[in-house]
C-alpha positions in Angstrom: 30.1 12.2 9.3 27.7 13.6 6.7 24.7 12.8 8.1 25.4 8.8 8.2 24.9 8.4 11.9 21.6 8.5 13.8 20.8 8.1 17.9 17.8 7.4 19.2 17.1 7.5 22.6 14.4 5.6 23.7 11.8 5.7 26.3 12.1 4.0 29.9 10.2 1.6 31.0 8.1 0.6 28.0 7.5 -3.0 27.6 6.3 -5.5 25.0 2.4 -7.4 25.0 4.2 -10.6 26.5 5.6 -8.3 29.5 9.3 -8.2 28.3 10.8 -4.8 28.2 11.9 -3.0 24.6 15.3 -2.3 24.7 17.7 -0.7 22.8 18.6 -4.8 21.9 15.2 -5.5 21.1 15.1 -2.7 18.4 18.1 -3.6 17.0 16.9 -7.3 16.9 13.4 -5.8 15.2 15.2 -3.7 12.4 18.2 -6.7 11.6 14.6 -8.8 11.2 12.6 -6.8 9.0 15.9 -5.9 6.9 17.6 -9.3 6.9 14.1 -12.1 7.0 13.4 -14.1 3.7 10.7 -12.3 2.0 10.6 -9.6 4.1 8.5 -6.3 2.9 10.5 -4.0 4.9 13.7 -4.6 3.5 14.0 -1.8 0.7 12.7 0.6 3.2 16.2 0.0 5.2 18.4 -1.0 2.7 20.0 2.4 3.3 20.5 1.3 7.0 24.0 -0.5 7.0 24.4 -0.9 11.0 22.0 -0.9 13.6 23.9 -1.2 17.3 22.4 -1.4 21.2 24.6 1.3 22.7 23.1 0.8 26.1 19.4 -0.4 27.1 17.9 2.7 25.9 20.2 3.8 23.3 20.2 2.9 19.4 22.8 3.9 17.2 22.1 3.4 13.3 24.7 3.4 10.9 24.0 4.6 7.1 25.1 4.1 3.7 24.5 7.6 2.8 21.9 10.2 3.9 18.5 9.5 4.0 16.0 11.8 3.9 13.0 9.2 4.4 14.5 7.4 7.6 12.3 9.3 10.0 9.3 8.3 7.9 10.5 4.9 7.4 10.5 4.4 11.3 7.7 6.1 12.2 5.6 3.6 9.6 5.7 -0.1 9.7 9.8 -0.8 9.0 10.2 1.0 12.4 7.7 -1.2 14.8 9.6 -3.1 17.2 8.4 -6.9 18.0 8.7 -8.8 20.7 12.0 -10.8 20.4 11.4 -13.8 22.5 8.0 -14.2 20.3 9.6 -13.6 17.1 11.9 -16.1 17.8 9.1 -18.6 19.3 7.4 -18.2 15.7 9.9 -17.6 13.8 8.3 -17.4 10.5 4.7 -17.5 11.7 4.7 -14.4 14.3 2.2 -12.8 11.8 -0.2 -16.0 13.4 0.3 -14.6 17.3 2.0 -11.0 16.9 3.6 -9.4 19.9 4.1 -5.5 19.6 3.9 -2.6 21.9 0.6 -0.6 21.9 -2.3 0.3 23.8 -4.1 -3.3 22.1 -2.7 -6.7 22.1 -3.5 -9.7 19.8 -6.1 -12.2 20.5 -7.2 -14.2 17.3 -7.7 -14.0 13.5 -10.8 -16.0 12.1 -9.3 -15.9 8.2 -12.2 -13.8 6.0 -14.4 -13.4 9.6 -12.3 -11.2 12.0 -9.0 -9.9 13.7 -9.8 -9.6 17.7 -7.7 -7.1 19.7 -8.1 -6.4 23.6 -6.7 -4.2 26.1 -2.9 -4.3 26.9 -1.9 -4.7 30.9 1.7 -3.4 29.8 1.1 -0.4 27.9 2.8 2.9 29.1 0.1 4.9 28.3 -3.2 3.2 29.0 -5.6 5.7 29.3 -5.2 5.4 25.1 -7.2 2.3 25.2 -10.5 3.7 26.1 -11.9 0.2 24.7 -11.4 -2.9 26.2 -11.8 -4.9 23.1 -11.5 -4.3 19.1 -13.0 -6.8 16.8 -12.3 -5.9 13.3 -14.5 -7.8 11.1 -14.8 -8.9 7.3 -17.6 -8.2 5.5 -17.3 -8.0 1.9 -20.9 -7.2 0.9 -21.7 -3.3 0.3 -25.0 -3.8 1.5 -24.5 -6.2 4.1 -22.0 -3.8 5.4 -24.2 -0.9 5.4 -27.0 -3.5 7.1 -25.0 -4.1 10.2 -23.8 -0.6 10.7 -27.6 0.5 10.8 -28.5 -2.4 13.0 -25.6 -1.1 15.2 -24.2 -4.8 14.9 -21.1 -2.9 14.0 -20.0 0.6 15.2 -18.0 1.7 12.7 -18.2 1.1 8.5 -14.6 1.3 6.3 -14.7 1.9 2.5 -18.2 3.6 2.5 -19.4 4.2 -0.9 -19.7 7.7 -2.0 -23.6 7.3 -2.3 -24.1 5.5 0.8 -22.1 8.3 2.6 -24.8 10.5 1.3 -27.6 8.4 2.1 -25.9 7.9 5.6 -25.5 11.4 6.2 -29.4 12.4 5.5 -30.5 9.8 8.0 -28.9 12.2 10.7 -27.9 9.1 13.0 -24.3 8.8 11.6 -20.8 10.7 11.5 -19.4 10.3 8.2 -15.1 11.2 8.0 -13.7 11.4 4.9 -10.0 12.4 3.6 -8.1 11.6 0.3 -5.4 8.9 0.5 -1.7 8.9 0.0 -1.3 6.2 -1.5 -3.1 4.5 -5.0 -4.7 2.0 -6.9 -3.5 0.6 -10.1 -3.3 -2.0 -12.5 0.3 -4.1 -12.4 1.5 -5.8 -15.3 4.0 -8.7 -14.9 6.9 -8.4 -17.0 10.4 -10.2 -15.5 8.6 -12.4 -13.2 8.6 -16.0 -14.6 10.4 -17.6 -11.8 9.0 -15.8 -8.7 9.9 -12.5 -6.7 13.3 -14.3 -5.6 14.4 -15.7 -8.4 16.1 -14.7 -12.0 14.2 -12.6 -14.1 13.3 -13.8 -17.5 11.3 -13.3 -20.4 7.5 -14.2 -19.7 6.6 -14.3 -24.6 3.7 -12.5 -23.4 3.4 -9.6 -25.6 1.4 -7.8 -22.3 5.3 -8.3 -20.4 7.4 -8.5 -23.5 6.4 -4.9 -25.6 5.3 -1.5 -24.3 3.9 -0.9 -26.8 1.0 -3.4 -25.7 1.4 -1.8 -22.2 0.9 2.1 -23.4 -2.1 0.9 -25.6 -3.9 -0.8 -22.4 -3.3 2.6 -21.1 -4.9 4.5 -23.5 -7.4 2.1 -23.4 -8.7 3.6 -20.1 -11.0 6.4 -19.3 -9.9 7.5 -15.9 -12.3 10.1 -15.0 -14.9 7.9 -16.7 -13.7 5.0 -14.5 -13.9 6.9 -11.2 -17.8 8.5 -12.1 -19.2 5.0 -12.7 -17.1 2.8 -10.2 -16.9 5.3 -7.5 -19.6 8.0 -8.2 -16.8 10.9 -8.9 -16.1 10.7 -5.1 -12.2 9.6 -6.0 -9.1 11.3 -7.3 -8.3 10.2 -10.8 -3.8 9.8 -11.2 -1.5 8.7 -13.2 1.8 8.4 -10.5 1.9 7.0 -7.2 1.9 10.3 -5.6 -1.0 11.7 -4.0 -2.6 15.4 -4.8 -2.3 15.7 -0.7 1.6 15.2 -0.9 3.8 17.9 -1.0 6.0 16.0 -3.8 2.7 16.1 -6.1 3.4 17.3 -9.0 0.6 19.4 -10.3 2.0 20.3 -13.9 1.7 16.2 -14.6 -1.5 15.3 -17.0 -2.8 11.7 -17.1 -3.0 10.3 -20.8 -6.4 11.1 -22.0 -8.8 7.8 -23.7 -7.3 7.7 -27.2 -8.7 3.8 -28.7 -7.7 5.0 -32.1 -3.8 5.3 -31.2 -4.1 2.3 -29.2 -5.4 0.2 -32.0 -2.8 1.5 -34.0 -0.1 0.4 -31.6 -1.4 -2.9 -31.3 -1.2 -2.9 -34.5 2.1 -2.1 -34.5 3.2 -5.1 -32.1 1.7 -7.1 -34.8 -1.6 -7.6 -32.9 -4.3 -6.2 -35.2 -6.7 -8.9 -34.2 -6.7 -7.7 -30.9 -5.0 -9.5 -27.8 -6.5 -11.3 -24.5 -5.2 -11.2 -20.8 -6.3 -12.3 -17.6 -6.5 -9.7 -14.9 -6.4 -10.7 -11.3 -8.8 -9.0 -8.6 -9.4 -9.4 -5.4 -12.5 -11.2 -5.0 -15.4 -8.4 -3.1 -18.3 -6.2 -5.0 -16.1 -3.0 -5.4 -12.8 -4.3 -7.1 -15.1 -6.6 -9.4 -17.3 -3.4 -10.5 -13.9 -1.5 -10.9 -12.3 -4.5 -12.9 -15.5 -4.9 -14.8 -15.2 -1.2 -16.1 -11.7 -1.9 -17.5 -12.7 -5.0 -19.0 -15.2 -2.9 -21.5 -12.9 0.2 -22.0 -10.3 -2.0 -22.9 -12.5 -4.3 -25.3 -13.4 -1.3 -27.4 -9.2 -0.9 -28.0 -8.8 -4.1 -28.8 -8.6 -6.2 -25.4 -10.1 -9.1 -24.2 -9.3 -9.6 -20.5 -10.6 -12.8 -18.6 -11.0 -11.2 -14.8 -9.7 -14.0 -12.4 -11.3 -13.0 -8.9 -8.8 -14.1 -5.9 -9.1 -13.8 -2.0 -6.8 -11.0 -0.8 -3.7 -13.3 0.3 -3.7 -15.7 -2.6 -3.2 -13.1 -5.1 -0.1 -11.2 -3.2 1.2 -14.9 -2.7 0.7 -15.7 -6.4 1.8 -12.2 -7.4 5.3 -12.6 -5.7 5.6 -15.9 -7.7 5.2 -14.6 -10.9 1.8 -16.6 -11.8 -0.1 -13.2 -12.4 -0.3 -11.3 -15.6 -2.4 -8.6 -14.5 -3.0 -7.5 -10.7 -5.7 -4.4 -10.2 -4.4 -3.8 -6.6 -3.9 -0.6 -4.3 -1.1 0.7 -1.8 -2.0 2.6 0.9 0.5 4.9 0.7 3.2 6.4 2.8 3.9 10.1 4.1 7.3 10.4 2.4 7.2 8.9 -1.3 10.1 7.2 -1.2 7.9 4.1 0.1 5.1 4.6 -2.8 7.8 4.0 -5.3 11.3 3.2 -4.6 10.8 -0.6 -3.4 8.3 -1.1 -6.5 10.5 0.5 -9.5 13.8 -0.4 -8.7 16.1 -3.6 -9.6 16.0 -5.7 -6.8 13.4 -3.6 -4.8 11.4 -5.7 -2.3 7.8 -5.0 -3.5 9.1 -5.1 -7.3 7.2 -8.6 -8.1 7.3 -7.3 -12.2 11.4 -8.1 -11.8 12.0 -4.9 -14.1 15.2 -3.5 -13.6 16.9 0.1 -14.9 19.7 1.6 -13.5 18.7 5.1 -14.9 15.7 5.2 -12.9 17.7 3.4 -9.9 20.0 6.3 -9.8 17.3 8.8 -9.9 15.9 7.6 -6.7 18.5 6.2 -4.8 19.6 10.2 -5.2 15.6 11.5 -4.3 16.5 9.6 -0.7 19.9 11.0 -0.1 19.1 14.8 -0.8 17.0 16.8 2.0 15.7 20.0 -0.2 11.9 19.5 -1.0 12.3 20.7 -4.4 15.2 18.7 -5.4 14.0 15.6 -4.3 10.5 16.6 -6.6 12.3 17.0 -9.4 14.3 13.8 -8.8 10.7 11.8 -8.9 9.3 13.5 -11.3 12.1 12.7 -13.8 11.8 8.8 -12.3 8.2 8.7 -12.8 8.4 10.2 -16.3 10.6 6.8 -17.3 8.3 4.8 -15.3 5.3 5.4 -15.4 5.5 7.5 -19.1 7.2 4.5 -20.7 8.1 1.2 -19.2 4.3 0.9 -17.5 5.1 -2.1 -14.8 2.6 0.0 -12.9 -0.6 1.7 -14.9 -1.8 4.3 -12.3 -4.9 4.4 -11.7 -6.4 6.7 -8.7 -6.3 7.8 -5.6 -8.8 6.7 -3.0 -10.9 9.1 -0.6 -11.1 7.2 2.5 -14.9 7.2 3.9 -15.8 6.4 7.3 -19.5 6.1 8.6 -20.3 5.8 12.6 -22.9 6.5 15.0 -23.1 10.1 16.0 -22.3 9.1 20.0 -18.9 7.9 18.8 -16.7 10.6 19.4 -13.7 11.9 18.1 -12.5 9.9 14.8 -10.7 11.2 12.0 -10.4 9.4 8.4 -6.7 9.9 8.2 -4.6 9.9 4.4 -2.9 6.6 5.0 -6.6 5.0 5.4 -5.3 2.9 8.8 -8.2 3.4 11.4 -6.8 5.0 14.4 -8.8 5.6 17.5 -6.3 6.9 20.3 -8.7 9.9 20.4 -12.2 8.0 20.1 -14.8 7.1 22.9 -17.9 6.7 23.6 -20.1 9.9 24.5 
């Protein structure tokens, strides 16, 4: 049939956290969730998926649209994570309070902006994975305080180490430091449809940041990437101007960023009528690094013209304030995804789950709804390239900033951890020496 069927067999005897068993039922329960649940991230990511069917307790049948090259991807990433039915339908919209998964950790509490606890599954099929009987994932905000407790060994493992204190960490000889470049980004999003929320009709926002891209392209050319990543980030960083990652096999190397050019973006403030400059309010996430990152923007673009207000917000307020439409500016990152397809088709096209700036064009639609049904490599590169040229070479919902290197610092008797591209910490391989 051209590619439009899929069967996944699925493994015996595997069972949820709560003790229930995942079946072929419980699969097709998870999927018809994260495609069909109000507000639910995962829906672009399927919306190629038009059946999903229990064919017996350990077989799955989906049913596409068209091809899709990204499906294996797709389920191998968060779209493809099975959840306990009888809890999601306990909690209903609140299962993100007391998750139920399968894997070698269960849930056992979130203390908002304090900790995530995780412990030792009794149902796992595999449970020699879990050589830990407890995870604690803790929040700590402050660089320094950070780097405190990880030398106190009050915590075994630092996240997001700075590019200096990696080196600082490293000549102390007590620590492991992993690092690896990301595959996703970090960039600045500018609102332009969204006056009435993510859900509702677009309209115009008679903002001249949402209305003109001509405003847009000059903010652009207001920045100094490399310039950006040496005083934020040391240098450590990737600078990029397209939500695909050097590390990707869809990068596309020919692709120069826009250089710093204030003259041309006076000019085309000028242009949009706004010779006497223009102020904003950007939105970042309220912790040492996005602030220093934000702050560095905030003086490039004041030399073009700019005056930006930053607006710090904790983490979940913004994304909640995002999706309504109450943000002009948002300096946020993606973590990234192996296939592209999830970097950019849910942001960039109409409807597109993750596209809170309500831009729509069917040109650039076509382009990647084409990228996911084609398998060749070098067909589906061109496709994105010629996407991302419209995208991010003209409209400019999304200014591209760079690529993170993922930096993780731990004592040298903690054994066997790799920083890994999508920045996730995964230990199935780590222990204790």
């Amino acid at each position: 049939d051209g590619g439009r069927t899929v069967i996944i067999k699925l493994r015996s005897g595997v069972k949820f956290n709560d003790g229930t068993p995942m079946t072929a039922e419980a699969v097709r329960f998870s999927l018809d969730r994260h495609q069909n649940m109000k507000g639910s991230n995962r829906r672009s990511e399927l919306d190629s998926v038009s059946a999903v069917e229990a064919v017996d307790p350990l077989t799955v049948r989906m049913r596409l649209k068209a091809p899709f090259a990204p499906l294996v991807a797709i389920l191998a990433d968060r779209a493809g994570m099975p959840v306990s039915p009888a809890q999601a339908r306990k909690l209903e919209d609140k299962f993100g309070t007391a998750p139920v998964c399968v894997g070698p950790w269960q849930f056992v509490e979130r203390v908002p902006q304090d900790r995530i606890v995780l412990e030792k599954a009794p149902h796992y099929f595999e449970p020699n994975q879990a050589r830990f009987e407890r995870l604690v994932f803790r929040v700590i905000p402050d660089d320094n305080v950070r780097l405190a407790n990880l030398r106190s060994g009050d915590i075994d493992m630092m996240h997001l180490v700075r590019p200096t204190e990696a080196a600082s960490l490293k000549k102390e000889g007590r620590f492991e430091v992993s690092s690896v470049t990301g595959i996703g980004y970090s960039g600045l999003t500018l609102n332009i449809r969204n006056k009435n929320g993510k859900t509702g009709l677009p309209g115009e926002l008679g903002t001249p940041l949402g209305n003109d891209p001509r405003v847009r392209e000059a903010l652009d050319l207001s920045i100094d990437r490399e310039a950006l990543n040496q005083v934020a980030w040391e240098g450590q960083y990737t600078i990029g101007c397209t939500p695909i990652s050097p590390v990707s096999p869809f990068y596309d190397k020919n692709r120069k960023c826009p250089g710093r050019d204030v003259a041309r973006a006076k000019k085309l403030l000028a242009e949009a009528g706004l010779a006497g400059g223009y102020g904003f309010e950007m939105t970042i996430i309220n912790d040492p690094q996005e602030r220093r990152v934000g702050e560095v923007l905030q003086g490039m673009a004041k030399e073009a013209g700019f005056s930006i207000t930053l607006r710090p917000s904790e983490f979940a307020s913004a994304l909640k304030d995002d999706d309504a439409g109450k943000l002009q500016a948002f300096l946020i990152g993606w973590s990234g995804r192996v296939d592209p397809d999830a970097n950019i088709h849910q942001f960039h096209t109409c409807g597109g789950s993750l596209n809170t700036t309500l831009v729509c064009d069917e040109s650039i639609d076509a382009l990647l709804n084409k990228a996911r049904e084609v398998s060749d490599l070098g067909q589906r590169a061109a496709l994105y390239r010629d996407a991302i040229e419209k995208f991010a070479g003209s409209r400019r919902n999304i200014v591209y900033l760079y690529h993170l290197n993922y930096i993780v610092a731990y004592p040298k008797n903690l054994r066997g951890y790799k920083a890994v591209p999508d920045g996730l910490i995964r230990i199935k391989d780590t222990s204790w020496n």
